[in-house]
KELUM-364431 format. One record per atom (N, C-alpha, C, O, CB): y, x, z; residue in one letter; atom name; chain; residue number from 1. Coordinates in pm, whole numbers. Glycine has a CB too. Layout:
BEGIN
((Y; X; Z); 'A'; 'CA'; 'A'; NUM);
...
This chain:
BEGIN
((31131; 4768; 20092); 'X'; 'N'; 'A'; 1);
((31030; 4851; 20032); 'X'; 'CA'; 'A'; 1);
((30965; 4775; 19918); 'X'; 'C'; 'A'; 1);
((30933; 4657; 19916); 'X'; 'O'; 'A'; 1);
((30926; 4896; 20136); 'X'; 'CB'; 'A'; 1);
((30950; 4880; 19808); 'X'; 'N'; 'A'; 2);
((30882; 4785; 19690); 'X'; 'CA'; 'A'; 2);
((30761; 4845; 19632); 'X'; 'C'; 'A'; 2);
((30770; 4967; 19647); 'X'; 'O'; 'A'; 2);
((30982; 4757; 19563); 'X'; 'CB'; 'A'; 2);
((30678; 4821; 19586); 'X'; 'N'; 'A'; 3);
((30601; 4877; 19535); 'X'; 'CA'; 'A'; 3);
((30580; 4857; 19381); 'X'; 'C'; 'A'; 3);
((30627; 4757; 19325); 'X'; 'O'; 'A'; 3);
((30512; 4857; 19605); 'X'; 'CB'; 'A'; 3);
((30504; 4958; 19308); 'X'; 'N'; 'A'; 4);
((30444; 4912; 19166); 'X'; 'CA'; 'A'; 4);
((30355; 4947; 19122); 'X'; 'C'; 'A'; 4);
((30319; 5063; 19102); 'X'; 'O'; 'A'; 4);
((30499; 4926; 19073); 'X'; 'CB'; 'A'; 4);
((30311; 4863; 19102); 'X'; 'N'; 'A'; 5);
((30183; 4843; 19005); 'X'; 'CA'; 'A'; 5);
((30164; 4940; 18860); 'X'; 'C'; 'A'; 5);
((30087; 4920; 18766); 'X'; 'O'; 'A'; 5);
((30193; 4681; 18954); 'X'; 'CB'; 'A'; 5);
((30241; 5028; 18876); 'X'; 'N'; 'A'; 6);
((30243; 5125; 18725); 'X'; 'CA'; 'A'; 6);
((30153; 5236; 18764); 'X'; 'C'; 'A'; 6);
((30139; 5259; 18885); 'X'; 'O'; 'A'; 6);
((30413; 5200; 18672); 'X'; 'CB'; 'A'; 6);
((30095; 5301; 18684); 'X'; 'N'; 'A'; 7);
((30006; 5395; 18695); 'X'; 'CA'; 'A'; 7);
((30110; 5544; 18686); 'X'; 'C'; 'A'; 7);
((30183; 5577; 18593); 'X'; 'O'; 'A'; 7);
((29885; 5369; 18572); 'X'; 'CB'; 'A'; 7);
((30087; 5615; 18811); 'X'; 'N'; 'A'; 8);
((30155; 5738; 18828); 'X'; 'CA'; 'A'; 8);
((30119; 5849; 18671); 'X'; 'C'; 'A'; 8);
((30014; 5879; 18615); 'X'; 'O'; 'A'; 8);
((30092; 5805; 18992); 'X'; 'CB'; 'A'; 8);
((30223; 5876; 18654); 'X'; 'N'; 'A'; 9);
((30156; 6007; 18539); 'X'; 'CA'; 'A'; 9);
((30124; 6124; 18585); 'X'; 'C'; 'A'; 9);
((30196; 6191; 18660); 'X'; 'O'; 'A'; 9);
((30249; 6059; 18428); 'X'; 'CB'; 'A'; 9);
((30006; 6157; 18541); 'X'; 'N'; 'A'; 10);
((29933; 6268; 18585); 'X'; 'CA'; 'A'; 10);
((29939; 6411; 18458); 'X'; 'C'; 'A'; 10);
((29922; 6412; 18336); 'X'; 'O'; 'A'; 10);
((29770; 6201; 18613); 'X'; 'CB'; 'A'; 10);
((29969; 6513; 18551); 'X'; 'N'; 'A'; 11);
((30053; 6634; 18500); 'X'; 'CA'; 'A'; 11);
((29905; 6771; 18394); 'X'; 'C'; 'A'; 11);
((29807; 6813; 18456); 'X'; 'O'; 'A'; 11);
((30147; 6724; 18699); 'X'; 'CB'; 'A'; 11);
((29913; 6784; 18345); 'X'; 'N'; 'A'; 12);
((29844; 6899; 18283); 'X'; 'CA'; 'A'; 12);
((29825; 6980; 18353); 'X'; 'C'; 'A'; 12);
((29710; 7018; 18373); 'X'; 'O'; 'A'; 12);
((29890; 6957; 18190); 'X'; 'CB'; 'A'; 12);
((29939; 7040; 18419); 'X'; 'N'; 'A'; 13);
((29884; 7163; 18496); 'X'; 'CA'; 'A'; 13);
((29839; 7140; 18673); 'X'; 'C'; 'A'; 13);
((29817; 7219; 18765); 'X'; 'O'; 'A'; 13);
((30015; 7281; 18482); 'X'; 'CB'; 'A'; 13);
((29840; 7007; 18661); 'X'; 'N'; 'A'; 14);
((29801; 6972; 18791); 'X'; 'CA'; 'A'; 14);
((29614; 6976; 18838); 'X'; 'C'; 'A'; 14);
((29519; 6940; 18769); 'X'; 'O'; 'A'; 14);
((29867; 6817; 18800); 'X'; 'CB'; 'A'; 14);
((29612; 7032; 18975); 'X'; 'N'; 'A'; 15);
((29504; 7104; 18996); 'X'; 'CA'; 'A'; 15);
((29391; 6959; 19074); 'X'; 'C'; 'A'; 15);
((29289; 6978; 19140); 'X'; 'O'; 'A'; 15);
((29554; 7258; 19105); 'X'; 'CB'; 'A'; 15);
((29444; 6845; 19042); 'X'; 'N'; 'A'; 16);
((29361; 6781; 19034); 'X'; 'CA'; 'A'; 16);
((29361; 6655; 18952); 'X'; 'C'; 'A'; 16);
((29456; 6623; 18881); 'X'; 'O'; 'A'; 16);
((29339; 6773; 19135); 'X'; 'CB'; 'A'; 16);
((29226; 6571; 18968); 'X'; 'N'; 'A'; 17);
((29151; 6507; 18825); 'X'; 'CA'; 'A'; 17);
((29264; 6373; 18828); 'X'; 'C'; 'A'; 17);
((29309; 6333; 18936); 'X'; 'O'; 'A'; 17);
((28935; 6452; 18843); 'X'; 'CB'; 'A'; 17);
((29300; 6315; 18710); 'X'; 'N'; 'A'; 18);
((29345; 6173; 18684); 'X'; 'CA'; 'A'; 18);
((29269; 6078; 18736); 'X'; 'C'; 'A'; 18);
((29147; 6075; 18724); 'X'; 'O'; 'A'; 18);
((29356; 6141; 18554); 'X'; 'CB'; 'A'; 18);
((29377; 5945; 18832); 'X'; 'N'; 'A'; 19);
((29335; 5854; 18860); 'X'; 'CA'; 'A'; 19);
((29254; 5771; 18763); 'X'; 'C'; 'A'; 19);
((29323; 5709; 18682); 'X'; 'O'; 'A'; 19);
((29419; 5811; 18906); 'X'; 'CB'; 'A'; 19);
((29101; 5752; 18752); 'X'; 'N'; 'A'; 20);
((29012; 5656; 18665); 'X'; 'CA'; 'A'; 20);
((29056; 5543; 18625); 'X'; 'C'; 'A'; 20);
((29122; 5476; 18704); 'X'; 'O'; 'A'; 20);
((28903; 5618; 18722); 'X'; 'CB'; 'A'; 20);
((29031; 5493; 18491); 'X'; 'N'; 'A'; 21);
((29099; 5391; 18472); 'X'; 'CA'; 'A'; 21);
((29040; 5255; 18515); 'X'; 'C'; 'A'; 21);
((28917; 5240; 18516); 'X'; 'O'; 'A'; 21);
((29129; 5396; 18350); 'X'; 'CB'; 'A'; 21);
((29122; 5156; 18549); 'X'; 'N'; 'A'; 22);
((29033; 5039; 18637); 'X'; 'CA'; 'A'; 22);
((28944; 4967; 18517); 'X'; 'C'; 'A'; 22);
((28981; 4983; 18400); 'X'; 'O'; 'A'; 22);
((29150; 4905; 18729); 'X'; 'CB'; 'A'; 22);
((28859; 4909; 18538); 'X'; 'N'; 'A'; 23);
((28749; 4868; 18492); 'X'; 'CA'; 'A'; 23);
((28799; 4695; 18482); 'X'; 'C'; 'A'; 23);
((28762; 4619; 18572); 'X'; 'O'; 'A'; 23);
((28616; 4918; 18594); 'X'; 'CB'; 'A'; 23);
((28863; 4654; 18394); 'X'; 'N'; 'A'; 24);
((28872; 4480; 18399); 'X'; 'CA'; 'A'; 24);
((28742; 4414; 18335); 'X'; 'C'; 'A'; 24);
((28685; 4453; 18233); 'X'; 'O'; 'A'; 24);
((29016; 4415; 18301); 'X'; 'CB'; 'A'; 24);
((28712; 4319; 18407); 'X'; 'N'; 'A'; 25);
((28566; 4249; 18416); 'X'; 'CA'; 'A'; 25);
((28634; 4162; 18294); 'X'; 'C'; 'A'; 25);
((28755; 4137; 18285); 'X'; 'O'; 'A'; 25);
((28500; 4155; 18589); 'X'; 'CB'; 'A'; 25);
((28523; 4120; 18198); 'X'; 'N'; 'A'; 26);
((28538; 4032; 18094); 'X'; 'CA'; 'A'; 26);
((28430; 3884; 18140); 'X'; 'C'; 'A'; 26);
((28318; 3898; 18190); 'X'; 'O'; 'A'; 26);
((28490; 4123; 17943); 'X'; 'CB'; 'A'; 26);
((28484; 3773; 18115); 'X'; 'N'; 'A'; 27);
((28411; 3662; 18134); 'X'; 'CA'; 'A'; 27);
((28387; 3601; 18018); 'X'; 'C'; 'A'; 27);
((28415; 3643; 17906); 'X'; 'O'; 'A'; 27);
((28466; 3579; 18218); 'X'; 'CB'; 'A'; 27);
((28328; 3490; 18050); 'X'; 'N'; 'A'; 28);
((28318; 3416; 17905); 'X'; 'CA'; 'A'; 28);
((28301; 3265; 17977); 'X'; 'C'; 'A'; 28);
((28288; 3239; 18096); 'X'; 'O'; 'A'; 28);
((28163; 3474; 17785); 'X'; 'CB'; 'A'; 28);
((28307; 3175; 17859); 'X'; 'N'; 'A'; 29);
((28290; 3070; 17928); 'X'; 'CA'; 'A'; 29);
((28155; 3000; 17966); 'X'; 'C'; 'A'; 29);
((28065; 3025; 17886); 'X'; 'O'; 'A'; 29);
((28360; 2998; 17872); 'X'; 'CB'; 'A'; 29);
((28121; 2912; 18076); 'X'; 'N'; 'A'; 30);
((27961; 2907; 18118); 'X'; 'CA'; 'A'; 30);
((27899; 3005; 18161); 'X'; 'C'; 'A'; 30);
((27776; 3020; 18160); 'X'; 'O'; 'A'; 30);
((27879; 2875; 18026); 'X'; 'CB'; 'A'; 30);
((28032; 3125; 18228); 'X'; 'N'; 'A'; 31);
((27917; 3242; 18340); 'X'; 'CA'; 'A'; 31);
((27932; 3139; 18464); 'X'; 'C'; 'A'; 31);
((28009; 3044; 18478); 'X'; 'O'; 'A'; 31);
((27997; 3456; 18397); 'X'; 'CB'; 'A'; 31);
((27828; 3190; 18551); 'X'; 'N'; 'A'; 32);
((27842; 3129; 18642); 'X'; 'CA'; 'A'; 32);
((27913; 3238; 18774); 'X'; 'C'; 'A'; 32);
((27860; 3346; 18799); 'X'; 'O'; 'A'; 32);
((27707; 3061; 18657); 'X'; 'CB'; 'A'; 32);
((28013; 3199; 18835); 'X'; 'N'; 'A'; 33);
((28092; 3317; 18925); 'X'; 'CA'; 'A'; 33);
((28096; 3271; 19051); 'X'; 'C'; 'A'; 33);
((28110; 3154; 19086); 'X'; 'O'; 'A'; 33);
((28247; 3353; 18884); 'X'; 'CB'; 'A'; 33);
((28080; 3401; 19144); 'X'; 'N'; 'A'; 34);
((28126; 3384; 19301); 'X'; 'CA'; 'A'; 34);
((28285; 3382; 19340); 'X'; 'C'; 'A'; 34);
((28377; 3387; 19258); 'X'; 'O'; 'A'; 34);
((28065; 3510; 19384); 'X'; 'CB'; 'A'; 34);
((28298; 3375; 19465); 'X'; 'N'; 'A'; 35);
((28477; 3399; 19470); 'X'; 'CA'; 'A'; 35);
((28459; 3427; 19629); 'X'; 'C'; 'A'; 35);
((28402; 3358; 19713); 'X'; 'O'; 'A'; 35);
((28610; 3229; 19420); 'X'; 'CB'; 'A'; 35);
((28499; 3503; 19638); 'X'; 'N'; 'A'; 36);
((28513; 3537; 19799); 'X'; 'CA'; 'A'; 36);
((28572; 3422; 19895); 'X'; 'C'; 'A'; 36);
((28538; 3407; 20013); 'X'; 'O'; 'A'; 36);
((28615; 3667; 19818); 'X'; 'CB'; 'A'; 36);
((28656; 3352; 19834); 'X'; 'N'; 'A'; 37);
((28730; 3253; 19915); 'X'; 'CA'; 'A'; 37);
((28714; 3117; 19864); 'X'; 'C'; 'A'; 37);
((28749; 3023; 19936); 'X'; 'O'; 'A'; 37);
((28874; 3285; 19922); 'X'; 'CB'; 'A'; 37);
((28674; 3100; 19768); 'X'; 'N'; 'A'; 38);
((28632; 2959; 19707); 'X'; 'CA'; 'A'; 38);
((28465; 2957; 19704); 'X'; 'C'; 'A'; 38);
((28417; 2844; 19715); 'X'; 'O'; 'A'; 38);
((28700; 2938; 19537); 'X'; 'CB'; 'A'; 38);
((28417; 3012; 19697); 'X'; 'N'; 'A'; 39);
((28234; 2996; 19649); 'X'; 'CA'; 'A'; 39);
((28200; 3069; 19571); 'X'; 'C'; 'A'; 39);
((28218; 3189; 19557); 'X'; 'O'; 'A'; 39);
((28175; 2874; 19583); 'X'; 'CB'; 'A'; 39);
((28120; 2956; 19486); 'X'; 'N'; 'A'; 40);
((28032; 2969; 19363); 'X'; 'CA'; 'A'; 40);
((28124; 2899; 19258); 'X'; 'C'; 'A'; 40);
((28235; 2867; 19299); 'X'; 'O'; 'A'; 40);
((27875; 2895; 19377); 'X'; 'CB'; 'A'; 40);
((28095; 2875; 19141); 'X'; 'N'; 'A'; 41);
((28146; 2856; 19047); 'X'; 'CA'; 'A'; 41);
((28113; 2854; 18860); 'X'; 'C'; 'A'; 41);
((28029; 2923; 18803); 'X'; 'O'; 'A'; 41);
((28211; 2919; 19090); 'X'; 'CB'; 'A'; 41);
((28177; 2786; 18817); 'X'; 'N'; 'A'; 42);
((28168; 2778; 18705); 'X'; 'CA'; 'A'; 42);
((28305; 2825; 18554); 'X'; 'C'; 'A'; 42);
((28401; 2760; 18511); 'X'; 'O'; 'A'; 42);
((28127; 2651; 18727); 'X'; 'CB'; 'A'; 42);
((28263; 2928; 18524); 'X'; 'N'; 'A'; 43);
((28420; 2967; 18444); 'X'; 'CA'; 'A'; 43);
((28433; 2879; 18337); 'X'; 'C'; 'A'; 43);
((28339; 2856; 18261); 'X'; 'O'; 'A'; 43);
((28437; 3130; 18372); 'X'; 'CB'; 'A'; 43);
((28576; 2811; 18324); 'X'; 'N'; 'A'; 44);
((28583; 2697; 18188); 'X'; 'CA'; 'A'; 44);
((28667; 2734; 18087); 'X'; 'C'; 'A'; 44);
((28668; 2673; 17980); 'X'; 'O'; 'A'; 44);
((28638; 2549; 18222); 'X'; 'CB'; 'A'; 44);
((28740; 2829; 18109); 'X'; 'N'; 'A'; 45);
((28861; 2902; 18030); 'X'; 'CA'; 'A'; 45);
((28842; 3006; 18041); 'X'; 'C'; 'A'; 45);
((28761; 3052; 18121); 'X'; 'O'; 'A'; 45);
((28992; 2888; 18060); 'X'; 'CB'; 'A'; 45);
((28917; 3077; 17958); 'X'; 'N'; 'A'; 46);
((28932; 3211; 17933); 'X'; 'CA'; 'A'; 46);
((29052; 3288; 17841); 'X'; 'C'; 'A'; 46);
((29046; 3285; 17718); 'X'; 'O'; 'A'; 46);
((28814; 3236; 17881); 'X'; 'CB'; 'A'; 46);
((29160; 3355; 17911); 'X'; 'N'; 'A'; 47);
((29282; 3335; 17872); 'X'; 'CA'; 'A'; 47);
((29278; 3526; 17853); 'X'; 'C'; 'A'; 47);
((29176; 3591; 17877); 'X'; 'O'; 'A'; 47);
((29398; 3234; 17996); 'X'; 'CB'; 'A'; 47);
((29386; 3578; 17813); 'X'; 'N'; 'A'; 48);
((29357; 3749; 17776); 'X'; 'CA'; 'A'; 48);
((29407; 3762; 17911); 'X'; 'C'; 'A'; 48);
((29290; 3751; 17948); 'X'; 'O'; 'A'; 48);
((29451; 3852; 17631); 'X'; 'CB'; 'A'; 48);
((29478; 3777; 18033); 'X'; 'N'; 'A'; 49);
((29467; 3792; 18135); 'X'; 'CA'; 'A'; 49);
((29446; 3693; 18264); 'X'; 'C'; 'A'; 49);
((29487; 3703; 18380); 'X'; 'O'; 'A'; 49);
((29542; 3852; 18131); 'X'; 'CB'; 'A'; 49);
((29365; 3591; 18195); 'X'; 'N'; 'A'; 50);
((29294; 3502; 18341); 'X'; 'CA'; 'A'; 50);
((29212; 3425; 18315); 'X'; 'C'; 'A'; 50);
((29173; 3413; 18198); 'X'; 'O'; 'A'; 50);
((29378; 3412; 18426); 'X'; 'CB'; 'A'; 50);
((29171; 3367; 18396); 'X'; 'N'; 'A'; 51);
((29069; 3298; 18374); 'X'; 'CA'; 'A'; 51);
((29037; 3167; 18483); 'X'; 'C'; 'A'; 51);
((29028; 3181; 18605); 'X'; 'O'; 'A'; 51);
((28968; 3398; 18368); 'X'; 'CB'; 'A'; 51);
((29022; 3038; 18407); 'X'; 'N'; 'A'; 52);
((29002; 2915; 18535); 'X'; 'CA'; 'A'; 52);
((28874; 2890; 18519); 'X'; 'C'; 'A'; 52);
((28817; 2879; 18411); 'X'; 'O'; 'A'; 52);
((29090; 2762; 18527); 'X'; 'CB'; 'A'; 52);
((28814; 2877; 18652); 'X'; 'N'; 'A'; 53);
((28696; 2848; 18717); 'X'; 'CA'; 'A'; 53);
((28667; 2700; 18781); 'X'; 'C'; 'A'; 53);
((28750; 2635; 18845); 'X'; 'O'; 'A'; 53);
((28690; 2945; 18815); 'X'; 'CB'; 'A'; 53);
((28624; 2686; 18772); 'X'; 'N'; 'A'; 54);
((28569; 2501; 18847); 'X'; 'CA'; 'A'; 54);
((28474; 2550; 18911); 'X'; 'C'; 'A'; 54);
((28379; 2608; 18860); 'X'; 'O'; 'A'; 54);
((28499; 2348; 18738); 'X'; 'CB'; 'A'; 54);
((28502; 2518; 19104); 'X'; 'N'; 'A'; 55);
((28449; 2544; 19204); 'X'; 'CA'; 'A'; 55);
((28401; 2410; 19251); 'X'; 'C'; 'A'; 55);
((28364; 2381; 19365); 'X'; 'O'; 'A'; 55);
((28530; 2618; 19284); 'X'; 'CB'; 'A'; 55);
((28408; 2329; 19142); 'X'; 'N'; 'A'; 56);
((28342; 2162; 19235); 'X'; 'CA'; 'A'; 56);
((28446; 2052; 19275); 'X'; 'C'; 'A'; 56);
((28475; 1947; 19219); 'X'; 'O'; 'A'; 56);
((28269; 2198; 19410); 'X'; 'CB'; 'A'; 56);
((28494; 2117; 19399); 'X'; 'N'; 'A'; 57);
((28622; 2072; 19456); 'X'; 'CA'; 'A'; 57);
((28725; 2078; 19434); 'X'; 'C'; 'A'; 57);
((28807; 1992; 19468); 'X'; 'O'; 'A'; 57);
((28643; 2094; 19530); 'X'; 'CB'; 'A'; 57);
((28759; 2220; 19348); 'X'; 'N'; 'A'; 58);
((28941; 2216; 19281); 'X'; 'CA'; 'A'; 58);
((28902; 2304; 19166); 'X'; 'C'; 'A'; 58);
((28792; 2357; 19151); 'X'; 'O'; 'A'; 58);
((29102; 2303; 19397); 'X'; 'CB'; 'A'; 58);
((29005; 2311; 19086); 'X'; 'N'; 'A'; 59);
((28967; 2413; 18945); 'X'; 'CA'; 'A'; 59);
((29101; 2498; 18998); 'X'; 'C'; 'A'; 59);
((29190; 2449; 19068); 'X'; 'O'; 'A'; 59);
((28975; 2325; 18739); 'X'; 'CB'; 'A'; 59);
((29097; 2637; 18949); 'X'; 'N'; 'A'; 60);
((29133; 2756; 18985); 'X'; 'CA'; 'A'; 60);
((29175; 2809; 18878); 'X'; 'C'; 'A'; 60);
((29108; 2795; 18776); 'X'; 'O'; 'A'; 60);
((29044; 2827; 19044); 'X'; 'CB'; 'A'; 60);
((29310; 2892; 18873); 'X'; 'N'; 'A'; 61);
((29356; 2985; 18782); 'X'; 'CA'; 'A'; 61);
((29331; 3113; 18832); 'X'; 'C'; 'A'; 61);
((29407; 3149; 18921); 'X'; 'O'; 'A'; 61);
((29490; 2969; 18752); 'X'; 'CB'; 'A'; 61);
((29218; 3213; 18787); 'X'; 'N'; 'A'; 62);
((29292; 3327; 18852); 'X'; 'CA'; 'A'; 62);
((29332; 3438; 18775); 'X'; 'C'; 'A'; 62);
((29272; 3449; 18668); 'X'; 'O'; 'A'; 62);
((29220; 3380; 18951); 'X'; 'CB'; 'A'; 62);
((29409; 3515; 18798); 'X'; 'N'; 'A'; 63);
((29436; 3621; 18712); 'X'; 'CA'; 'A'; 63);
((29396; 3740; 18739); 'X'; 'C'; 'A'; 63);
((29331; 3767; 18841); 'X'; 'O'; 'A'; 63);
((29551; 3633; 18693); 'X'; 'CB'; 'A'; 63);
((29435; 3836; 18638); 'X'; 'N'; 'A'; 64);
((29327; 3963; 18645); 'X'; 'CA'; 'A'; 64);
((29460; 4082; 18743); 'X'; 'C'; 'A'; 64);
((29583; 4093; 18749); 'X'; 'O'; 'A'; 64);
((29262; 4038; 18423); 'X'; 'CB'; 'A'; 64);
((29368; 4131; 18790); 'X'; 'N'; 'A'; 65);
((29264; 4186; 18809); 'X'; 'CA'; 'A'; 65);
((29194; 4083; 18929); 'X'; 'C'; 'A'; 65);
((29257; 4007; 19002); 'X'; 'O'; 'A'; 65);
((29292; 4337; 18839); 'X'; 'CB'; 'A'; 65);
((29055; 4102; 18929); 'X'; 'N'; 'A'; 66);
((28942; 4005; 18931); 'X'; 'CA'; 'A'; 66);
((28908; 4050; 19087); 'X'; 'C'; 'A'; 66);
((28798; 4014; 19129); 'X'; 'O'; 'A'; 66);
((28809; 4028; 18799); 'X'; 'CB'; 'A'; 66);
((28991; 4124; 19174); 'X'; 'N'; 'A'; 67);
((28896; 4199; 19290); 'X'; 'CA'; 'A'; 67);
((28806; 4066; 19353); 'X'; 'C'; 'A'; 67);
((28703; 4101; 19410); 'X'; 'O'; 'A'; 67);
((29009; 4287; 19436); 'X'; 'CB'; 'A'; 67);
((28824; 3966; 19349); 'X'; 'N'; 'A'; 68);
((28763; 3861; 19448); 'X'; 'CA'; 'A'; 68);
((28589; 3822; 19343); 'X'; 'C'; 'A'; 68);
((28475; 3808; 19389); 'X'; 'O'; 'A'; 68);
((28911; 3685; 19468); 'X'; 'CB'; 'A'; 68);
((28624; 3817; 19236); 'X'; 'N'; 'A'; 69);
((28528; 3761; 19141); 'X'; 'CA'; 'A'; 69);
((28437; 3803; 19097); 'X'; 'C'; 'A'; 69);
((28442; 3921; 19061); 'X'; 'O'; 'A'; 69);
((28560; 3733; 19058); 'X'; 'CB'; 'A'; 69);
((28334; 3743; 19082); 'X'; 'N'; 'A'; 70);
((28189; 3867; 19022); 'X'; 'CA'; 'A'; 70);
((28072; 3786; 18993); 'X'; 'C'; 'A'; 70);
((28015; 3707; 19068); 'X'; 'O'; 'A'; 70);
((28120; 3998; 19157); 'X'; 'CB'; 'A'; 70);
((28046; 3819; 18871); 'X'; 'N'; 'A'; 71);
((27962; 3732; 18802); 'X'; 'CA'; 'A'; 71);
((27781; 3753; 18820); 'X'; 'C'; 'A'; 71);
((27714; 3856; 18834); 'X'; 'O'; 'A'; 71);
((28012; 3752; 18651); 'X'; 'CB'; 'A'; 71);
((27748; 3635; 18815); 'X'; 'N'; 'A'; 72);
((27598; 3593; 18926); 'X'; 'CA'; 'A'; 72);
((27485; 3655; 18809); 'X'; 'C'; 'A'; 72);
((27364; 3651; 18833); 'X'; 'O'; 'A'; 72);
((27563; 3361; 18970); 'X'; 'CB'; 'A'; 72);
């Protein structure tokens, strides 16, 4: 079984609304960020789809989409 990550196309005459488009969080560098599984944090990079964080103890790549991340 496979799955994908592509966005289904949604029909004109279809009797209900299009899936919303996801919302990608923009960072910058010197936000300060949470992480569900690492902490708190500090963002040091900033790449067009990721971004590394310095949590103290290890520095982190993560890529987007951001579900774990959220800025303080």
């Amino acid at each position: 079984m496979t799955t994908s990550s592509a966005r289904r196309r949604h029909l004109a005459s279809s009797p209900f609304k299009p899936d919303p488009e996801p919302v990608i969080e923009q960072f910058e560098v010197g936000d300060m960020v949470t992480h569900d599984s690492y902490g708190m944090g500090r963002v040091v990079g900033v790449e067009a789809h990721a971004v590394t964080v310095d949590f103290g103890t290890q520095t982190v790549r993560l890529t987007s989409p951001f579900h774990k991340l959220s800025v303080l």
